[in-house]
C-alpha positions as CSV (number, residue, x, y, z in Angstrom):
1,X,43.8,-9.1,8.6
2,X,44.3,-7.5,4.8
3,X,45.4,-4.3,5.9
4,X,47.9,-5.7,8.4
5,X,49.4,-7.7,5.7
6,X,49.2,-4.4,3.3
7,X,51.1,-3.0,6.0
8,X,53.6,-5.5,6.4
9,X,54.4,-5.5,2.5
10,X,54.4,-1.5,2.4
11,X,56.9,-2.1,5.3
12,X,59.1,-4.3,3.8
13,X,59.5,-2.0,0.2
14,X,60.5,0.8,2.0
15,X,63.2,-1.3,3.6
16,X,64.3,-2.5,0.4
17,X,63.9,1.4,-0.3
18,X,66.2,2.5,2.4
19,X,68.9,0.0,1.8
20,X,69.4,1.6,-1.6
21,X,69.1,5.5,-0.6
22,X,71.7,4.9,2.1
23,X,74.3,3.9,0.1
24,X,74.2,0.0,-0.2
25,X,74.9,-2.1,-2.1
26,X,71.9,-2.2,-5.0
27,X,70.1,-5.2,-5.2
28,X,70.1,-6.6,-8.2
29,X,68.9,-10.3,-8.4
30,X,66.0,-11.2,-10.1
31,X,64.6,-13.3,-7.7
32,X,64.8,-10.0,-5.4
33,X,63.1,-7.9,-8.4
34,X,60.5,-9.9,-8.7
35,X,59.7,-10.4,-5.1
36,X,59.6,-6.8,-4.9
37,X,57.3,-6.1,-7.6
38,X,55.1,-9.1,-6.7
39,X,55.0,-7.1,-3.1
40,X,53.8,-3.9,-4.7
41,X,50.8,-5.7,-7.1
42,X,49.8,-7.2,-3.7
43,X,49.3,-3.8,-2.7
44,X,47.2,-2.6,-5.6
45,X,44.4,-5.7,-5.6
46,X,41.5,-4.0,-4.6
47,X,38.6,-6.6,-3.1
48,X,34.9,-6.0,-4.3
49,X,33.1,-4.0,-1.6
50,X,30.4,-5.5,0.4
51,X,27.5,-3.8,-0.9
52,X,26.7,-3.2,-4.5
53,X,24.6,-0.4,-5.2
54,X,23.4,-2.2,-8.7
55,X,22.5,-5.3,-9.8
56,X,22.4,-9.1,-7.9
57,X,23.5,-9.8,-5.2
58,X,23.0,-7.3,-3.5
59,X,25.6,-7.9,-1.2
60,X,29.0,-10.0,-1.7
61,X,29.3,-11.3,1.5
62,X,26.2,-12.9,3.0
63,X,24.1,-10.4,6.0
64,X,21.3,-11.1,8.0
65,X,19.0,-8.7,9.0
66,X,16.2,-9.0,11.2
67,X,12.5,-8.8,10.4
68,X,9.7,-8.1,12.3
69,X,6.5,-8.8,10.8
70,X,3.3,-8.0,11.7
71,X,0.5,-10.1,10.7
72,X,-3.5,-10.5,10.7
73,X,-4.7,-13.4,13.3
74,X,-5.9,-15.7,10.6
75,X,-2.8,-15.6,8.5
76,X,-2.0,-19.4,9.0
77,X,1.3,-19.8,6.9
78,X,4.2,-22.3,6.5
79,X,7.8,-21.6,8.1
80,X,8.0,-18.3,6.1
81,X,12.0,-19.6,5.7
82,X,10.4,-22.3,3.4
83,X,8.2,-20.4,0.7
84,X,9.8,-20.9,-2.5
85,X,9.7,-16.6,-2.9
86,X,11.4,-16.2,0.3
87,X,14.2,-18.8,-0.3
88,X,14.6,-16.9,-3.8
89,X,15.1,-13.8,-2.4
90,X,18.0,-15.0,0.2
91,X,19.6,-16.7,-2.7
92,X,19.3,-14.0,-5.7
93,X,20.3,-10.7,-2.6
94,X,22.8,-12.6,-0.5
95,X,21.0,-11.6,2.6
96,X,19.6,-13.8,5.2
97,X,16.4,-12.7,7.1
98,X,16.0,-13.7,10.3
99,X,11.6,-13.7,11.0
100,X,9.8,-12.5,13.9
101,X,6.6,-13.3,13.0
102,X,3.9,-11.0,15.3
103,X,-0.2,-11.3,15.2
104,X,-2.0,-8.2,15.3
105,X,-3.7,-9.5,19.0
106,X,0.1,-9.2,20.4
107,X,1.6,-6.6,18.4
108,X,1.0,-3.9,21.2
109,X,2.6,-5.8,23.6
110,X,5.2,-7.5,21.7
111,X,6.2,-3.4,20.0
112,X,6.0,-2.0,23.5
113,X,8.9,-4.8,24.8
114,X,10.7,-3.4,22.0
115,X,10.7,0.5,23.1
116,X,11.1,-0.8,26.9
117,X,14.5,-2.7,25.8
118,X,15.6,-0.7,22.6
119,X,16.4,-4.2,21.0
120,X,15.3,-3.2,17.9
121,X,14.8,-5.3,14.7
122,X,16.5,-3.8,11.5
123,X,13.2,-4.0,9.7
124,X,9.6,-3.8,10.2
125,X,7.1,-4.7,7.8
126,X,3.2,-4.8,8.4
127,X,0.8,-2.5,6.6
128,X,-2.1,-2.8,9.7
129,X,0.2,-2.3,12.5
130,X,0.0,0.4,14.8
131,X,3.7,2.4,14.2
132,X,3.1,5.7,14.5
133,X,5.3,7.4,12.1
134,X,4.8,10.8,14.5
135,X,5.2,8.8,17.5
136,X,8.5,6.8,16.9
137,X,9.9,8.6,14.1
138,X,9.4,11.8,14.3
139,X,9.7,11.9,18.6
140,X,11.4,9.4,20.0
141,X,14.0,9.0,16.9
142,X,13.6,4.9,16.4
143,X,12.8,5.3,12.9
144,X,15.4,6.1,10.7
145,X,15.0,8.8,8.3
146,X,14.4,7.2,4.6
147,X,14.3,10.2,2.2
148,X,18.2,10.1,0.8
149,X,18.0,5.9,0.8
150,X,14.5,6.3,-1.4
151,X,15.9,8.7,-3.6
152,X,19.3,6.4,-4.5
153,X,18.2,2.8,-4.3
154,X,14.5,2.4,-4.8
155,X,13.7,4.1,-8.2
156,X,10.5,1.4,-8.9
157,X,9.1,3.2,-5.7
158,X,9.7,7.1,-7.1
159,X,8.8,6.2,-10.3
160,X,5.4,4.1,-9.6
161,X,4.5,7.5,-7.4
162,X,5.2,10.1,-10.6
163,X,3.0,8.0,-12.5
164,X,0.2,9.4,-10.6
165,X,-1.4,12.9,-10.2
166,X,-1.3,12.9,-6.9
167,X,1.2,11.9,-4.0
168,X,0.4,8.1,-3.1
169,X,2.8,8.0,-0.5
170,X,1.9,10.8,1.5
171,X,1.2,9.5,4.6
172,X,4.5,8.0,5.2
173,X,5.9,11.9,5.6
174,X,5.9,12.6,9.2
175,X,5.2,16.6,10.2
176,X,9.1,17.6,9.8
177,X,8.4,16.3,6.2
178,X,10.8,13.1,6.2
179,X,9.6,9.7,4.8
180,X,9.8,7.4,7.8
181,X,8.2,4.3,5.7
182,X,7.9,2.8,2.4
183,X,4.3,2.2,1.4
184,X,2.1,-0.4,1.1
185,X,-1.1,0.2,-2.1
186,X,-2.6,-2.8,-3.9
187,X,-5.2,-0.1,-6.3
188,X,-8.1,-1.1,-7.0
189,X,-9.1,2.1,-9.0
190,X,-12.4,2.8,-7.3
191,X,-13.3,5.9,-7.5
192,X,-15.7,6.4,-5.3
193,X,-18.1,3.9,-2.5
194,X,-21.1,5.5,-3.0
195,X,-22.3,4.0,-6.2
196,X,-26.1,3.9,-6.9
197,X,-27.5,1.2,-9.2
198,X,-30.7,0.9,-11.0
199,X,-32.4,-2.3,-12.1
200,X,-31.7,-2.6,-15.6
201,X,-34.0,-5.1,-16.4
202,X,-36.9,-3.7,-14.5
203,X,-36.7,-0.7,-16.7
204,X,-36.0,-3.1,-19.8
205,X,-39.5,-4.6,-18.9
206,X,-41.4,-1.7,-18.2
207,X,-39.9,0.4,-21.1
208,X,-38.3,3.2,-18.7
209,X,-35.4,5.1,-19.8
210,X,-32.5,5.7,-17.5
211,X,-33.5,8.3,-14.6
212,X,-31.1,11.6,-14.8
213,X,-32.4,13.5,-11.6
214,X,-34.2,12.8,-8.1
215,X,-38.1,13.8,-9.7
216,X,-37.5,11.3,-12.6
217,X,-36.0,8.9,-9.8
218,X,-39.2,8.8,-7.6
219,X,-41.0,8.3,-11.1
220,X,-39.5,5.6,-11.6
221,X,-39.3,3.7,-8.0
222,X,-43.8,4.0,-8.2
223,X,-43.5,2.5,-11.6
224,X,-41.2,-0.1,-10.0
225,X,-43.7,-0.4,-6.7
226,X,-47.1,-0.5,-9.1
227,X,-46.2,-2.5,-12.7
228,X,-44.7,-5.6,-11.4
229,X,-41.6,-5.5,-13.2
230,X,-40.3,-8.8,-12.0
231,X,-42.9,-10.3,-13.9
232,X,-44.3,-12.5,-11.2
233,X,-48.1,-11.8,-10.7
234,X,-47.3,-10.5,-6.8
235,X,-46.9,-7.2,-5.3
236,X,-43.4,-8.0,-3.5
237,X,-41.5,-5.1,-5.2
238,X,-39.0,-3.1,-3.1
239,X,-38.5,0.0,-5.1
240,X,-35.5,1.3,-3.4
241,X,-33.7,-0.7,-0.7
242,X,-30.9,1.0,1.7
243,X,-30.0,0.8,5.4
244,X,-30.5,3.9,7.7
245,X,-26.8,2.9,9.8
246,X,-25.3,6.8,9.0
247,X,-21.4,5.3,8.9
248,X,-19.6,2.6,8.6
249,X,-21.0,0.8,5.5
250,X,-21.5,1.7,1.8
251,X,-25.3,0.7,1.5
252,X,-26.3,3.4,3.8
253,X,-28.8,6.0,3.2
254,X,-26.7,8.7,4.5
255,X,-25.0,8.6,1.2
256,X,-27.6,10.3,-0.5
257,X,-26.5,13.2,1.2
258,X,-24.3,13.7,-2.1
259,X,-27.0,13.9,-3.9
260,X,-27.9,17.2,-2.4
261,X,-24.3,18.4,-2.6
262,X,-22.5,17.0,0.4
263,X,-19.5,14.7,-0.2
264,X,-20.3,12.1,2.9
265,X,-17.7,9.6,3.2
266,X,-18.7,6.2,5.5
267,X,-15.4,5.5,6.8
268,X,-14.0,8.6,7.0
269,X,-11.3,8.9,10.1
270,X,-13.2,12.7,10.0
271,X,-17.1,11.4,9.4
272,X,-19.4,14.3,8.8
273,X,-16.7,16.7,7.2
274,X,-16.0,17.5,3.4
275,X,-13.6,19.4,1.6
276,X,-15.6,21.5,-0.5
277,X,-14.7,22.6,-4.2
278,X,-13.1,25.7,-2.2
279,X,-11.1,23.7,-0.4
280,X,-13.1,24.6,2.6
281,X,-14.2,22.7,5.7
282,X,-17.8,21.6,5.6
283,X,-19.5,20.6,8.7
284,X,-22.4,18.4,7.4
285,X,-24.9,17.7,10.0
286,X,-26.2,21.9,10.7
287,X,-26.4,22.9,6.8
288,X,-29.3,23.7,5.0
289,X,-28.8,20.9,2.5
290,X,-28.7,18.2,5.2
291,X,-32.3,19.4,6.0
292,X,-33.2,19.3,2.5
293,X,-32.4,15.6,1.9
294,X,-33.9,14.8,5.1
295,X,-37.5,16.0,4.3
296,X,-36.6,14.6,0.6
297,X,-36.2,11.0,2.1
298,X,-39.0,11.7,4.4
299,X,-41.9,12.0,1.1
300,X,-40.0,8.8,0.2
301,X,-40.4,7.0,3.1
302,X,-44.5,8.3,3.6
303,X,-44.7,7.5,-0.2
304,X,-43.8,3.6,0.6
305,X,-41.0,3.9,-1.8
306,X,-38.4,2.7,0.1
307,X,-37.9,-0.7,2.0
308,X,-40.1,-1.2,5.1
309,X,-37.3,-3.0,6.6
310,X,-35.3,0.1,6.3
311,X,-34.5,1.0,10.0
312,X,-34.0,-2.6,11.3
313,X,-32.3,-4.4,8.6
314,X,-28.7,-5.4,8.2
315,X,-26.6,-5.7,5.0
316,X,-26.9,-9.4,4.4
317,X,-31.0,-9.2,4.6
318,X,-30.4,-6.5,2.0
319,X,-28.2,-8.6,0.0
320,X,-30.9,-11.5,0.0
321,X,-33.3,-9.4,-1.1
322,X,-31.8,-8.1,-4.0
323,X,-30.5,-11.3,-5.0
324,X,-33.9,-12.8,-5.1
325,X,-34.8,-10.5,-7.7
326,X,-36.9,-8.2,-5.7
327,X,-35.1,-4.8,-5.5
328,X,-35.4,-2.2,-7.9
329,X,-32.8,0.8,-6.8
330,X,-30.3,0.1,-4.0
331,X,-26.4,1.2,-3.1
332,X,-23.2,-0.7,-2.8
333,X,-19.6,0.1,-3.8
334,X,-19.1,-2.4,-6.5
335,X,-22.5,-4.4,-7.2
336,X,-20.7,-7.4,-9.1
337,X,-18.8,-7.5,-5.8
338,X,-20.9,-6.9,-3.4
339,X,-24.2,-8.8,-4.3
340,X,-22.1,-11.4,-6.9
341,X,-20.9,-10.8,-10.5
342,X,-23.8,-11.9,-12.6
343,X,-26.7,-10.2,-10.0
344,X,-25.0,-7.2,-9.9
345,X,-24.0,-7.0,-13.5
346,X,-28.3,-6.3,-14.3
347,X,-27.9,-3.1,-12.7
348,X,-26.6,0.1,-14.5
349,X,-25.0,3.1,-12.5
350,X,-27.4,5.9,-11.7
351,X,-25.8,9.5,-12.3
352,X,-27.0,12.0,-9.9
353,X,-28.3,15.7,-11.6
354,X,-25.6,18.5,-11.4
355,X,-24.9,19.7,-7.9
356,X,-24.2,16.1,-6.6
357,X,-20.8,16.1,-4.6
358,X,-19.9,12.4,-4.4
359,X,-17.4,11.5,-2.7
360,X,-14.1,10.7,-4.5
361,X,-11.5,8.1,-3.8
362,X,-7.9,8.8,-3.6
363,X,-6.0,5.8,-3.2
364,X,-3.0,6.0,-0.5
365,X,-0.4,4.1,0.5
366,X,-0.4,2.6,4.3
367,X,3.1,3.3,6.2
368,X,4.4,-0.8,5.5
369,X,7.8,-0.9,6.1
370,X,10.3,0.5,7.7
371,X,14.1,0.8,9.3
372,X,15.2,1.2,12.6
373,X,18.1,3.4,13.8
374,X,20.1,0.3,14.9
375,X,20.5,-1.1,11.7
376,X,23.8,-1.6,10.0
377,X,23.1,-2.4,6.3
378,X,20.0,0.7,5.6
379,X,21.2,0.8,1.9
380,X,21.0,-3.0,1.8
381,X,17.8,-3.3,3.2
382,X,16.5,-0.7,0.7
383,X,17.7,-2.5,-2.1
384,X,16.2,-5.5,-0.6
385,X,12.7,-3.6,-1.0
386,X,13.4,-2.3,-4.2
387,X,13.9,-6.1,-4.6
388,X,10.7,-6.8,-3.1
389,X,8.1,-4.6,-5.2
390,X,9.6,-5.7,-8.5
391,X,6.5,-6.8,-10.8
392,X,6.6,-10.3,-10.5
393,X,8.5,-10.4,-7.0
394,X,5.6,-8.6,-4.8
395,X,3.1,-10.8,-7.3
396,X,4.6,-13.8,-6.3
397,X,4.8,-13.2,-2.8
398,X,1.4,-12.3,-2.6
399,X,-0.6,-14.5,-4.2
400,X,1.9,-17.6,-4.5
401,X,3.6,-19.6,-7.0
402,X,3.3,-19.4,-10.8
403,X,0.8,-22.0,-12.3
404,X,2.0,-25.6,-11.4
405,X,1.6,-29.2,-12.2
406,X,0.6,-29.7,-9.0
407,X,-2.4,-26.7,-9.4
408,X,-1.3,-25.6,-5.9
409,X,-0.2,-22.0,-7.8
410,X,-1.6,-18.6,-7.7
411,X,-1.0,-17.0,-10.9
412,X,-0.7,-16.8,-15.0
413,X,0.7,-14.5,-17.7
414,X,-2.6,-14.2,-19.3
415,X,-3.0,-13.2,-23.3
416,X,-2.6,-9.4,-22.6
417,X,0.9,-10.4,-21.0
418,X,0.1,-9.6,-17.3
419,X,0.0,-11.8,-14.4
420,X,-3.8,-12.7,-13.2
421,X,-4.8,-14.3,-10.0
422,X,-5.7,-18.5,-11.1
423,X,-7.6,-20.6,-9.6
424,X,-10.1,-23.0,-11.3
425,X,-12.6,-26.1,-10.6
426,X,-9.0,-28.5,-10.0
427,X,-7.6,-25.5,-8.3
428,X,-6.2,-27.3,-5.1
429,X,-5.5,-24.9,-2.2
430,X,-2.8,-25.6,-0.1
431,X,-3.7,-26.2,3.5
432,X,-1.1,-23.2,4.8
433,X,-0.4,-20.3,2.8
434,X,2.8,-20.5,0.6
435,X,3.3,-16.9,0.7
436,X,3.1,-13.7,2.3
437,X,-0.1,-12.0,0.9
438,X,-1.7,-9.0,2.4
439,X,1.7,-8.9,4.9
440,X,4.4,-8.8,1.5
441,X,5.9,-5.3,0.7
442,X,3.7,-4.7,-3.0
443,X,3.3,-1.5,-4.4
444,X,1.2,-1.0,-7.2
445,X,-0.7,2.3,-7.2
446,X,-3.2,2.6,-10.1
447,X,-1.1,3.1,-13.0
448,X,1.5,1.0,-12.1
449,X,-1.8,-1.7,-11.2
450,X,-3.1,-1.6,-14.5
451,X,0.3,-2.0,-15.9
452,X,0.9,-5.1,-15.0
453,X,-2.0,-7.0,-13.7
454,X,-5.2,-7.8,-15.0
455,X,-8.1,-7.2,-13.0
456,X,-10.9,-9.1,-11.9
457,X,-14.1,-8.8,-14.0
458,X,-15.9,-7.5,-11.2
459,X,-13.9,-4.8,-11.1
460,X,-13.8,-3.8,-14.5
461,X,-17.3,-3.1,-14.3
462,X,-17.4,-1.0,-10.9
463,X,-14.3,0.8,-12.8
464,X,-16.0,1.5,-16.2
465,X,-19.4,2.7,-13.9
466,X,-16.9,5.0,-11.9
467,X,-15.6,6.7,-14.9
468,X,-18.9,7.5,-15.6
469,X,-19.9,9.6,-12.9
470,X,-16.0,11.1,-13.4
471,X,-16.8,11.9,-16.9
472,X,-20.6,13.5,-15.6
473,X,-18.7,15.8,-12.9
474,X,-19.9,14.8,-10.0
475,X,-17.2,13.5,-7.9
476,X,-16.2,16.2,-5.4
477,X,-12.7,17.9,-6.6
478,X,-11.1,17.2,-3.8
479,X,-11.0,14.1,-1.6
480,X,-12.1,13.1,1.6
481,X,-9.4,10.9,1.9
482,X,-7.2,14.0,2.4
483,X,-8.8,14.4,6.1
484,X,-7.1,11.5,6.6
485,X,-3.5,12.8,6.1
486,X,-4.1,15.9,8.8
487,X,-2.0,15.1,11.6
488,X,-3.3,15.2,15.1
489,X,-1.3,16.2,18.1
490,X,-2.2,14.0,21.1
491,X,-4.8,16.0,22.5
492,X,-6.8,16.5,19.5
493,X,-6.4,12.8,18.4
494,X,-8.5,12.5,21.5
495,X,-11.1,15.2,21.5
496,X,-11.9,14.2,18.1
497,X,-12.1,10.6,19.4
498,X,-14.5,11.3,21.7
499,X,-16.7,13.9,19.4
500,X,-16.9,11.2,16.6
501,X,-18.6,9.5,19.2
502,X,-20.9,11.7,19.7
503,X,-21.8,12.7,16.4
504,X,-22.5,8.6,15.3
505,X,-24.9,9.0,18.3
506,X,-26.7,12.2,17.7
507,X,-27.1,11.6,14.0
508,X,-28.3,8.2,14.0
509,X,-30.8,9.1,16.0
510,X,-31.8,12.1,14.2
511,X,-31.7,11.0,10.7
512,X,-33.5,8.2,11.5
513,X,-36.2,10.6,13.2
514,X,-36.4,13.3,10.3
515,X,-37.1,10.2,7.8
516,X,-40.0,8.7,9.6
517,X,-41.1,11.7,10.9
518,X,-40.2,14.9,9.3
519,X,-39.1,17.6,10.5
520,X,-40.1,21.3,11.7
521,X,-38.7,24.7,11.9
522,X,-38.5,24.4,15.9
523,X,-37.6,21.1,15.8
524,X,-34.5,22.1,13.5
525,X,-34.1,24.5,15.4
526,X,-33.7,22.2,18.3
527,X,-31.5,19.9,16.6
528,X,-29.2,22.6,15.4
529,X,-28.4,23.7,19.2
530,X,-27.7,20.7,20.5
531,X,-24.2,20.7,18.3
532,X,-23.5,23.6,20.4
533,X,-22.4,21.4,23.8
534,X,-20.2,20.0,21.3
535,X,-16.4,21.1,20.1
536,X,-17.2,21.3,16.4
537,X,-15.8,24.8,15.7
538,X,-12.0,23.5,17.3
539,X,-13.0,20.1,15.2
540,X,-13.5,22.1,12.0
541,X,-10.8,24.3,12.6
542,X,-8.3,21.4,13.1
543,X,-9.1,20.2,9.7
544,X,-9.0,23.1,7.8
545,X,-5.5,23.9,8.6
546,X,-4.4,20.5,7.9
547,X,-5.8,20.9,4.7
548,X,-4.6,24.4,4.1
549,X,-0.8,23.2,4.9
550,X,-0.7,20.6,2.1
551,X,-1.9,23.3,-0.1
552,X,-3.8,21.0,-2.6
553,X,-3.6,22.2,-6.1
């Protein structure tokens, strides 16, 4: 409609125009004049575009855009149209969202109706949601392409990533090198989930200093089997207590593989490799060292060092037993976390002799959200994230409302000026979930996480513990968590599949064997050749030119 009418009013001034030029009469009224020139500022009003590409709102003329958002089966919320955050957004943008909200249980099917009928949502958001950024972004093209967008309209996201010393965000690049998704990282700054903690007041009461090596270690577990450090008059010690399950958990004894120089990672999507200080491929189970640790864990096992409940018991017996004061030496990730703040703060971090390759954490993003090619508004909708992981935007929409009246809120500013989690004794929980949480766009890798939120006590502690063993030098140099990034065509996604299988199989029963039993030359021999059936060569090999393509410096 404007430009017909621009058209009409250009059409009438050249008429006025050609009346003149050809001799007639000239018009000279007023009335005329101004009509004219009235015509031609008509023609020179320019209306404010659509989208702006700074400030609020983001968009002069309300949008919608459709969301798809996947979600874990217990997230129990209220019409996500009615959290205050939500109704902010729409309000402060200019854009409406139309929700599709999708439990993990259907996602499969619900995703797949999507392909089969190509009507596509303009956004997807969920972190734990199978979207294969190879798969649909890369192949089959429904992913649209987000380098250019990230670059001009989400700066927090660019910035928060240069902030780091390594790429976060890598595994939202697909193999042709585009970002197909913006990520999703709450840091927690761990460093590592193979932390080893000593009783501090069992060596407080029998006058011990702080172990530095494996020999003064198994000093100090018979001192804690023989002197009754607890205090109690009985014999009901555990010097050392672990679990023999090889993955999967972070109070296994396979962990002490690191002390003889392995980096083993539990939930490694590549269990049983490590990226050596070479940046070399390490198959763990067949090296020397692996036998070494065995047959070291075997005197300790003979010796009556360890718990005699180590091959049957699961983590929460564990638990109990170090929480009832019993346990001397045992394993966890965070020990304030894991076995409660004030049990776990008694324990000090033990630090492993030179040679120890822990494992070391690298925090990544998870692919989170993303665009399809059927969207009409892309720089919208990236502005709309840029929106979404501002400070106080993503805190909000994760952990609810600022402190209330009502004490129905989930967060403070607290003295240090950053916003902290709340809840107290009055703290009344609202019967459905206010916000988004764990299914929000938030990202906050570590520097940007210690920025602006404060963390947990628990976590401080695991955190200063962790930069101790970084300070001692032994966290391998480079992660584990890079395994993760290799990508997998089809085929070897499956033969992998298959061989990590295997490998769970044969070395839980194996390492469970050498530490009861021990071991011989022929019956490492034995051992050794049975990884032969298997496709370990092809499943090093894999990994070690993933890792030599991202060249890590």
């Amino acid at each position: 409609m404007k430009k017909k009418q621009i058209a009409l009013l250009l059409a009438a001034a050249m008429a006025v125009s050609s009346l003149v030029g050809c001799g007639q009469k000239e018009v000279t009224s007023t009335e005329t004049k101004d009509a004219v020139e009235s015509n031609v500022a008509t023609e020179t009003v320019v209306e404010p575009p659509l989208f702006n590409e700074t400030g609020y709102p983001i968009v002069n003329e309300e949008i919608t855009l459709k969301v798809l958002l996947g979600v874990s089966d217990a997230y129990n919320p209220i019409e996500i149209d009615e959290m205050p955050a939500i109704k902010r957004m729409e309000e402060e943008t200019g854009i409406n969202l139309e929700w599709e909200m999708v439990k993990k249980s259907d996602w499969a099917t619900k995703f797949n109706l999507m392909l089969a009928t190509e009507d596509y949502p303009d956004i997807i958001l969920g972190h734990d949601m199978d979207v294969s950024i190879e798969e649909y972004g890369v192949a089959q093209k429904v992913l649209l392409p987000l380098d250019d967008l990230i670059d001009k309209y989400l700066p927090s996201y660019t910035e928060r990533i240069a902030l780091e010393d390594y790429d976060v965000a890598a595994p939202c690049v697909g193999s042709d090198g585009q970002q197909y998704s913006v990520g999703y990282l709450q840091a927690g700054g761990s460093k590592t989930s193979a932390m080893f903690a000593v009783n501090q007041e069992w060596l407080d009461a029998l006058k011990l200093p702080m172990p530095t090596n494996k020999e003064q270690l198994l000093d100090t577990l018979r001192a804690f089997k023989t002197q009754d450090p607890n205090g109690n008059g009985q014999a009901d010690e555990i010097p050392w207590s672990a679990r023999t399950i090889v993955t999967g958990t972070t109070n296994s004894l396979s962990l002490t593989l690191s002390w003889f120089g392995m980096a083993f990672t539990p939930y490694n999507s590549a269990p049983w490799l490590f990226i050596d200080d070479n940046k070399e491929i390490q198959f763990i189970p067949t090296m020397e060292n692996f036998r070494e640790c065995v047959e070291w864990l075997h005197g300790v096992w003979e010796e009556g060092l360890i718990d005699a409940e180590l091959f049957s018991q699961d983590g929460n017996t564990m638990t109990s037993k170090i929480k009832n004061g019993v346990v001397g030496f045992a394993n966890a990730s965070n020990p304030t976390s894991n076995w409660t703040y004030d049990i776990g703060a008694k324990f000090e971090v033990y630090i492993p002799e030179e040679g120890a390759e822990m494992e070391k954490l690298s925090e990544f993003a998870a692919p989170m959200a993303y665009l399809t090619v059927t969207n009409e508004y892309p720089e919208a909708s990236m502005r709309l994230f840029e929106y979404m992981i501002d400070p106080e935007v993503q805190y909000t929409m994760y952990n609810g409302e600022e402190v209330n009246e009502a004490k129905t809120a989930g967060w403070k500013i607290n003295d240090e000026g950053k916003y902290e989690a709340w809840s107290t004794a009055d703290y009344v929980a609202p019967t459905l979930m206010n916000c988004l949480n764990v299914n929000t766009l938030y990202f906050a890798p570590p520097a940007t996480q210690s920025k602006y939120y404060a963390e947990a006590p628990r976590n401080v502690w695991r955190n200063e513990k962790h930069a101790m063993l970084e300070e001692a030098g032994v966290l391998q140099d480079y992660s584990n968590d890079y395994l993760d990034l290799v990508t997998l065509t089809p085929e070897e996604a499956e033969m992998v599949a298959l061989l990590k299988t295997d490998l769970n199989t044969t070395l839980g029963e194996y390492f469970t064997k050498f530490i009861k039993d021990g071991v011989t030359d022929a019956e490492w021999d034995a051992y050794v050749k049975i990884f032969d059936g298997m496709k370990v060569k092809e499943y090093v090999d894999i990994y070690q030119k993933g890792i030599d393509a991202m060249d890590l410096q």
